[in-house]
C-alpha positions as CSV (number, residue, x, y, z in Angstrom):
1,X,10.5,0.1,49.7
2,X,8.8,-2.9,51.6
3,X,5.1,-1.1,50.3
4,X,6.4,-3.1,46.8
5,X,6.8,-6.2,48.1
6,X,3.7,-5.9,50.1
7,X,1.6,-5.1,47.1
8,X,3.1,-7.9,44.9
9,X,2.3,-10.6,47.4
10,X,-1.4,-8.6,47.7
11,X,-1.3,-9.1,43.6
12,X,-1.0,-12.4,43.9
13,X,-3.0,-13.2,46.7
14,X,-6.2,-11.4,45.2
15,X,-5.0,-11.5,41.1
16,X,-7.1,-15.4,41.3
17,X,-10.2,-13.9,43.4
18,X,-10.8,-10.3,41.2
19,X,-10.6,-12.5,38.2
20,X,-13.4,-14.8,39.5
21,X,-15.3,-11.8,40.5
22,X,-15.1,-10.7,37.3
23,X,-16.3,-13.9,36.1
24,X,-19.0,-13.9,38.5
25,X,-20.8,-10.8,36.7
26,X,-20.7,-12.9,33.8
27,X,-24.1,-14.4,32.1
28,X,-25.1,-17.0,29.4
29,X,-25.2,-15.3,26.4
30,X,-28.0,-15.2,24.0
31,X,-28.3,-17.0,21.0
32,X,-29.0,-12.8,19.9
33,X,-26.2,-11.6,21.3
34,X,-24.0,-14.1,20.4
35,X,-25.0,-13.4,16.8
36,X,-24.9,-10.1,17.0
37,X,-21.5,-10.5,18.5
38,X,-19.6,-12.4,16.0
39,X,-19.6,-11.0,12.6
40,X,-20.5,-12.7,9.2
41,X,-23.8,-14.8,10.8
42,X,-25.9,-13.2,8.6
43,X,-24.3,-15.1,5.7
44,X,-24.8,-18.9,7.3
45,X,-27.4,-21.1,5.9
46,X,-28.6,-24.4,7.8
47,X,-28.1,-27.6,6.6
48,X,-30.4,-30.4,7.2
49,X,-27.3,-31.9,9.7
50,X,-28.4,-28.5,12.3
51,X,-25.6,-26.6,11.5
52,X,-25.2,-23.3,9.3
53,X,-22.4,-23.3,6.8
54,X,-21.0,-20.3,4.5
55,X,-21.0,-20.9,1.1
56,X,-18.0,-23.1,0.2
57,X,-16.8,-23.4,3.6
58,X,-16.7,-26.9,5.1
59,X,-17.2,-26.1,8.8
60,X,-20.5,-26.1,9.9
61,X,-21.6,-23.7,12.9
62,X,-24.6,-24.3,15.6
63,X,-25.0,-21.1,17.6
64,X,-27.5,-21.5,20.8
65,X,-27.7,-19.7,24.3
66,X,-24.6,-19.8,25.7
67,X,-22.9,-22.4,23.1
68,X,-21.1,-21.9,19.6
69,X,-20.1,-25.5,18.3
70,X,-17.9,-25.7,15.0
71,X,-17.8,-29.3,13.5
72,X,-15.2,-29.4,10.7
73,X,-14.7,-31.3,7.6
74,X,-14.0,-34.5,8.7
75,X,-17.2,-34.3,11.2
76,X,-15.1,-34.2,14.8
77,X,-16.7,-31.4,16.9
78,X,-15.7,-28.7,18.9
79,X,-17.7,-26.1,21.4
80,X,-17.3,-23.4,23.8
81,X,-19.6,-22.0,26.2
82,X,-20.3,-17.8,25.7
83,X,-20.6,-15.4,28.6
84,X,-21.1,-12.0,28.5
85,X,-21.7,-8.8,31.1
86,X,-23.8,-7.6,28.2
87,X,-20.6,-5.8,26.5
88,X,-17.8,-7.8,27.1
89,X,-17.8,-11.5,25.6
90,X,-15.9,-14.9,27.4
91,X,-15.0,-17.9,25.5
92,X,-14.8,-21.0,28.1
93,X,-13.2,-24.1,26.7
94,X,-14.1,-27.1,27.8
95,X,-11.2,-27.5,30.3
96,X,-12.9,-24.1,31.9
97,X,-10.0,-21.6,30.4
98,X,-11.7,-18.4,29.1
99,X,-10.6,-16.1,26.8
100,X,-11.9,-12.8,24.6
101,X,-14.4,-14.0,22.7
């Protein structure tokens, strides 16, 4: 019965390090990828402003290596950084939280 106790202390010991391992295999992802990625791209068109925009959407996208940026309606802006292991994709904010992408 101590073995539990053992391993959840391990857990959390290591839970912050395999994470950052995980992490670590990560890459910048293409401008490619992250097209290829995220579905609907095909359907953006650039405006003279840099950003691609769907017809009769407001928000505008700019997709590069590594970077999606949205800027919305009323012109604020918003990006994330992209990483990939070439199959799995990371969303990290700017405050450096990632998520599924």
């Amino acid at each position: 019965m101590r073995i539990l106790p053992a391993l959840a202390g391990f857990l959390l010991i290591m839970a912050p390090a395999m994470a950052f391992a995980e992490a670590g295999k990560m890459r910048t992802a293409s401008e490619a990828e992250i097209r290829e990625h995220l579905p609907g791209t095909s359907e953006l068109k650039e405006s003279s402003n840099g950003y691609e925009y769907r017809q009769g959407n407001s928000n505008g996208y700019k997709i590069t290596n590594g970077q999606v940026c949205v800027r919305f309606a009323n012109k604020s802006t918003d990006c994330v950084s992209v990483k990939t292991d070439g199959e799995k994709f990371q969303m990290i904010d700017k405050k450096g939280g990632r998520t599924k992408f």
